[in-house]
Every structure is written in structure tokens, then in C-alpha cells.
Phi, psi and omega in degrees: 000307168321299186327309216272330172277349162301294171296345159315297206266314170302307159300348152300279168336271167354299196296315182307305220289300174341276162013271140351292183287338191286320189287330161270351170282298179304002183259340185284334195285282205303334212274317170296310196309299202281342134353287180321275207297356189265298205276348158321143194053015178205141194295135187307118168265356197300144162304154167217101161327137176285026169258334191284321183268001173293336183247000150331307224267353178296316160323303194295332206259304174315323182245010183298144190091313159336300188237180160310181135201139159330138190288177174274259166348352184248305170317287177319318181327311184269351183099045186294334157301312186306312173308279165358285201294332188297334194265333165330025189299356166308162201212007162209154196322301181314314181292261176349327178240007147307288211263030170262299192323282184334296175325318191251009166223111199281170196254116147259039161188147206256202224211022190335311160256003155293307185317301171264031172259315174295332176301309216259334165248015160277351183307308191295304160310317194287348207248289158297100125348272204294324158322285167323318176299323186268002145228033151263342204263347149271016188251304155290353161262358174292303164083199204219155185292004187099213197272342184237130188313144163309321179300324167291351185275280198320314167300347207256320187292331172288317175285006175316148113284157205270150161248151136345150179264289216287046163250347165257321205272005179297302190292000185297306191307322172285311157298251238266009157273330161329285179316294164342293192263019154326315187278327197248299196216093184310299168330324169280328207287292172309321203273323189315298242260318198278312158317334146239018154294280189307315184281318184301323201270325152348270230274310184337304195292316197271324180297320172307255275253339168313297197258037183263311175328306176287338185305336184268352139332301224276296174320310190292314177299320159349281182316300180307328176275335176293295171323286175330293150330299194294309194299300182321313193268020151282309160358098183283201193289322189324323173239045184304290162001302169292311202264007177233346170256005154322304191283347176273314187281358150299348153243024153283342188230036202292326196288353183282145208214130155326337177305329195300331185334309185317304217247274239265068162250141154261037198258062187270029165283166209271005137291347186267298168332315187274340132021111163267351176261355168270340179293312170297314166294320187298320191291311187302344199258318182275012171267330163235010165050048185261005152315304188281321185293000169248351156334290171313322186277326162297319191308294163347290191309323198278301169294003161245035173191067150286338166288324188295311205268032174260293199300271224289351166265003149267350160310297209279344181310290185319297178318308170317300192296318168295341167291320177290321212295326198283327183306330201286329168289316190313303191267359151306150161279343165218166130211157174250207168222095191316149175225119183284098195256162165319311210217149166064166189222107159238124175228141183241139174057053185261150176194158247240117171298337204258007191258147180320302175222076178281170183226130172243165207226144158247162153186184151204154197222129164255028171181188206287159163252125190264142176250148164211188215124143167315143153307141183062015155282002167107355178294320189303307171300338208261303168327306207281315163327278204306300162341292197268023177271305170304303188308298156307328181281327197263023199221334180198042160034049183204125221220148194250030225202166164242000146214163163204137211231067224200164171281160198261148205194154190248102163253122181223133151237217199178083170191011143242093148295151185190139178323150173249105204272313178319318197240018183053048154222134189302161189313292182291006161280328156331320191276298182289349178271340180311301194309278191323335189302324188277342182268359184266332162311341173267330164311308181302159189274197169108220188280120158343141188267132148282126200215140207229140163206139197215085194084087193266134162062026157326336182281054169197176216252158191309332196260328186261358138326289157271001137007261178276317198295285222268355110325313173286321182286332168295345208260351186248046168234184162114169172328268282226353171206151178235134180274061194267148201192129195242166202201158145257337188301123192254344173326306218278356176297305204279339197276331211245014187272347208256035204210313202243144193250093183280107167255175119192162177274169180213141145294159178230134068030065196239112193049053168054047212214159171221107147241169184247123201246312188069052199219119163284126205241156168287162163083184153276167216249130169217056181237153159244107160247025198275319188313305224314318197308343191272315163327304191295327178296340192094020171299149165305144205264067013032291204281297187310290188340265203314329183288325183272337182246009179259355182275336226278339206290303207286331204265300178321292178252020187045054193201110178287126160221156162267151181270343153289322184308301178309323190284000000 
């Protein structure tokens, strides 16, 4: 009768936790749904660790070389990690380095029916809520590998050495000979039993942690084949395609089997502990160590079908990723959908996503554009706008423009440069080598080059500045590269007009005052406000005088003099 009430009271417990736990998952369950639905539609403000983005960068790093992909300098230019996380809404490794990937390889040649097929499925998500909530909240159980990319794992896991099974299966075979001669010589029986107690839980600890670091490989692929199932047999038409090559390459890996989940854990927090089926598998795990033996036995499978399991996570990447590309739209105040022409480039109304209140700018240009205009008059942010407008237009077909109009383009600039203290080399040498990389990228045959530049050769002295300069921007015409180039040198407006397409911004001056309108205007810019500006600071005006009649001197007579010397 105790018994029964023991067990009675043991199954009872069991049942609270059970309960419990259901009741705290469905609140946790609700509390993400309404997250999801808060945050549709507004730009990711989240924090990042240099560890999270470091393992972003994995999928882009696996396949580097394949495709094009935009440069690190062409990247830093825009700022890309901000942009990147602002446009982020993935909620597993696989969504976060899809769609990092995506970001740096714009598509050069086109697609017509990839094009609209991404089309008919953000039509399709932005419109079914609920559909889209039910497969981000499957994407979040998929979850993320932790501090490192699944590709780093993976590299590391093809250089395992393999263990042998009879380094695990001797001791199974002495635990059920222990247990045996329970019946025959309790003592003998007990010393067996008690001899691989004590050498298994020994040994437990120090073989886990070798092979612990991989296991969370081991877990996420789990998932990721778990996931992979649940979508496929789900799928709306959008992603049928997708949902039937799931299904195949998930029985190329038919042997890794979901049961392993149970064992192939890393989860030794004091919730887990208090489990009772996480209490039982740990004594069990450190009694046959059958955790590593299935490690090892996955391990085989998982390193000769690293392709397969590259597709279906670039498969659930992709899927993911079209869920962010929508909320991303969802939070522009426009957008456009790019329409990809022969020839030239026309955009109405673009302005820079990441800015608070931007002024959007048009234009259309059948050759390079030279920009000039005052520091903080808007050229630089006006480079980075087109940039990241090109980019955006060839990688998740959503533009920041109410048009955008233009040919598929190789985009490389050169413009937040900075000394390489690391390697002793001065800004300008850093800047011409930025510079040779796009002429010799124009030199190559192919997709047009898209090319940004902002103070072309600033590291040098006036004359050989401009110089130099105004060679290298002719050398940045022809078929094969379209040009934007923002300058202070007004030389180079007159020497570049019969190559170039003359713009610029201007300050306006009010009540002793300086705005900035950010408004691209034709021709150059033919205001000087650089003194006035010093005037507004409270500079001594003796120095303006003389700084207003020696510019006033340079312009008349092309001739620099001091105004004591003349006198």
C-alpha cells in the first residue's frame, strides 16, 4: 500500500511539472506572437555582440568566391553591419546569415522568374499574419548555433578524428555482465557494477567537454532537420518548390534520426536538472556515455553530406529572410521595386533608410555624376543613398526610392578610408590603392561597374590633386563604369564637364544662421561660404578680411598673394 502511494505521489509530481511547464510555454508562446506582430514593420534597434556578428558572417565566408560579392570597403562605406541589423528580424542562425549573405551579393545577371516568384512571396506573407507568425515561431525553435556559425563548426567537425564503437561498447557489455551475475554471486556482481559506475562517470566529464563545444552543432542540426520536416509538410504554393527539395534532402540524412535529440544535449542548467526525464537521461548518459556514441556516429553522416546540410539551411535561411525583407518594407515610408534597364540610371525620391527624417533626392543620369557643395551639405550621405539603393535594388529587391531605374552593376567605392596604422601606411596611400582596385574592376569584362567616390586623392597637395584627380575620374567613364564622385575642387567641374554630369548641394545662410536643405541641385556649386562660416563662429574678423581678399585675389587672377605683402 506505501508503495502505491509513493508512486502514487511520484506521478502526481511528475503530472504538476508537466502542467506547469505546458502553461509556461503557452505564455511564453503568446507573449512572442504578440512581439512578432509589435515588431513587423519597424526597424530592428537590437544590440549585437562581436560575437553574434562574427558568426553572422558564416554562410558569406563558406561561399566566398562563388559569387560576386561587394568588398569590405565598398561595405564599411555604407556602414553594412547597421544597415544589415536594422533590416534583421530573423530569429535563427540559418534566417541572420542568409540574409547577411544575401546583403553582400548583389545578383548580376537576371532572373526573371526568381524575380517574380520573391515577388508573389512577400505579396503572400505581408497579406497572411498568421501564416507568417507560424513560421517565424518555426524558425525560433530552430534557434541559433550559440558563439559560433554552424560553417565553423562544420570545418572543425571534417577534422574529428572517428572513435572506434568498441571503446564504448566493452563497458555496456560489463554492465549486463554485472547485472547477470546479480543472480549468480551478489558480490561479484556488485564489484562489476560498482567498476563501471565509477570508471564511466570518471571518464564522463573530461570526454564531454572535448566534445562538447560540437555537440551544439550537433543539437542545431537536429533542429534544422526538425524544422525542415515541419515546413515541408506545410508549405503554401509560394514555397512549394522549396518545400519538395527539403523533402528529398532530408532523406539523404534519414539516419540521423530526431530520437538523438534525447541524448545529444548540451543543456546542464539547474532547470533542466530539476526535469525529471533531463535527471534520468543525464544518469543514463553518464552511465553509457551513449551521448558520445551517438555523437561519433552522427558525426560520420554530418561530415560526408556538409552539402546537403549547407542547402537545407540555406533553403530555411532564404524563407526566414523573405520574412524580414517584408516587415522591412512594411517600415519604409515608400518603396520601390526595382526595374532593371540596358542602359542609365533614373531615381525618384531616395533618401538613406537609416536616417531619422531624410530629404529624398531624384535624378537620371546617362553618364558619371561629379557632386561639389560645402562640408555637411549632404554629399557624402547623398553617395552612400545611391549605394545603398544599387544594392538593395540587386540583393532583396527593395529600394528606398519611389522609383528606381537602372542597370545590374559590380559596386565598389572609396570613401570612409582611413590611415592603416597596422601596416604604417598613410591615408593617401590607403586611398590609392582603394582607387586602383575599381580601375582595374573596370578593366575586367562583364556587369557594369558602379563606382562611389568621395574626395577623390584628398591625401595630396593642391596641385597634384587636382591633377591626378582629373585623370582618374576620366578613367572612371566609358561602357563599362558609371561614376558618382562628390569634390571640393570646383577645377574639376570645369575640366570633367565634357565626361560628367555637373550637381551640387549648397548651404543657405539665415539670420546669422547656416541650413542645410539637402537638396540635389544641377550644375556646381557656385557659392563660397566656407569663410562666411568662420564669421558665424566668432572668428576674429581681420583674419576673415584678409582670408575674403586672398580667395577674392586666387579667383580674379589665378595667382595666390598676401594682402601685407601687396601692401
Amino acid at each position: 500500500m506505501e508503495y502505491a502511494v509513493f508512486l502514487g505521489a511520484v506521478v502526481a509530481f511528475y503530472l504538476i511539472v508537466v502542467i506547469q511547464g505546458k502553461i509556461n510555454e503557452r505564455s511564453v508562446r503568446k507573449h512572442f506572437i504578440a512581439r512578432l506582430k509589435k515588431e513587423y514593420g519597424h526597424l530592428n534597434e537590437a544590440e549585437y555582440s562581436n560575437e553574434r556578428m562574427m558568426a553572422v558572417k558564416g554562410m558569406y565566408e563558406w561561399h566566398e568566391g562563388e559569387n560576386f560579392a561587394v568588398d569590405d570597403i565598398t561595405w564599411n562605406d555604407i556602414d553594412g553591419d547597421r544597415l544589415y541589423k536594422s533590416i534583421n528580424h530573423c530569429y535563427s542562425s540559418a534566417g541572420d546569415e542568409y540574409l547577411y549573405y544575401r546583403m553582400r551579393t548583389p545578383l548580376l545577371e537576371e532572373n526573371a522568374e526568381e524575380f517574380h516568384k520573391n515577388e508573389a512571396i512577400y505579396a503572400y506573407l505581408d497579406a497572411n499574419e498568421e501564416e507568417r507568425i507560424r513560421f517565424q515561431l518555426l524558425f525560433a525553435m530552430m534557434g541559433r548555433t550559440g558563439k559560433f556559425s554552424l560553417y565553423r563548426y562544420l570545418e572543425y567537425l571534417c577534422e574529428l578524428p572517428m572513435k572506434k564503437a568498441v571503446s564504448f561498447v566493452w563497458p555496456w557489455i560489463l554492465l549486463v555482465a554485472g547485472i547477470v551475475l546479480l543472480f549468480v554471486n551478489v558480490y561479484v556482481g556488485l564489484a562489476v557494477l560498482l567498476f563501471v559506475i565509477v570508471f564511466q562517470n570518471l571518464t564522463y566529464m573530461k570526454k564531454k567537454k572535448e566534445i562538447e563545444p560540437y555537440l551544439i552543432s550537433f543539437e542545431y542540426i537536429l533542429r534544422m532537420l526538425l524544422t525542415a520536416e515541419k515546413v515541408a509538410k506545410t508549405v503554401p504554393d509560394v514555397w512549394k518548390e522549396e518545400g519538395e527539395e527539403l523533402r528529398k534532402l532530408r532523406k539523404t540524412l534519414k539516419d540521423i534520426s530526431g530520437f538523438n535529440q534525447w541524448f545529444v544535449s548540451t543543456d546542464n542548467s539547474a532547470n533542466a536538472a530539476m526535469d525529471i526525464v533531463s535527471a534520468v537521461l543525464m544518469f543514463v548518459k553518464m552511465l553509457t556515455h551513449v551521448d558520445m556514441f551517438i555523437f561519433y556516429r552522427m558525426l560520420g553522416s554530418v561530415s560526408s553530406h556538409t552539402e546537403e546540410i549547407d542547402r537545407i539551411n540555406t533553403i530555411l535561411g532564404k524563407m526566414e529572410s523573405d520574412i524580414t525583407i517584408c516587415a522591412f518594407r512594411k517600415a519604409l515610408s515608400f518603396y520601390a521595386v526595382p526595374d532593371f534597364v540596358e542602359h542609365g540610371m533614373e531615381i525618384e525620391e531616395a533618401f538613406h533608410p537609416l536616417i531619422a527624417e531624410p530629404v529624398a533626392n531624384s535624378f537620371t543620369l546617362e553618364r558619371g555624376m561629379l557632386l561639389t557643395g560645402s562640408n555637411a551639405s549632404g554629399k557624402s550621405t547623398f553617395l552612400k543613398t545611391v549605394e545603398i539603393c544599387a544594392l538593395l535594388a540587386q540583393t532583396i529587391q527593395t529600394v528606398p526610392a519611389k522609383k528606381y531605374s537602372a542597370e545590374r552593376y559590380r559596386i565598389y567605392s572609396s570613401m570612409s578610408l582611413r590611415d592603416d596604422l597596422e601596416n604604417g601606411e598613410s591615408y593617401y596611400m590607403v586611398e590609392i590603392r582603394s582607387i586602383k582596385r575599381i580601375l582595374e574592376a573596370a578593366k575586367e569584362p562583364g556587369t557594369k561597374v558602379l563606382c562611389l567616390v568621395d574626395e577623390v586623392l584628398r591625401g595630396t597637395n593642391t596641385v597634384e590633386r587636382i591633377a591626378a584627380a582629373s585623370e582618374i575620374m576620366r578613367s572612371f567613364t566609358g561602357e563599362n563604369i558609371l561614376c558618382f564622385a562628390a569634390t571640393h575642387d570646383i577645377e574639376l567641374t570645369q575640366l570633367l564637364a565634357d565626361v560628367y554630369d555637373n550637381y551640387h548641394f549648397e548651404e543657405q545662410i539665415e539670420n546669422n544662421d547656416i541650413i542645410f536643405p539637402y537638396k540635389l541641385l544641377k550644375g556646381p556649386a557656385n557659392t563660397r561660404n566656407a569663410i562666411k562660416l568662420l564669421r558665424l563662429m566668432g572668428y576674429p574678423e581681420n583674419l576673415i578680411e584678409r582670408a575674403e581678399w586672398m580667395a577674392g585675389c586666387f579667383l580674379e587672377e589665378g595667382e595666390w598673394k598676401n594682402k601685407e605683402s601687396k601692401a
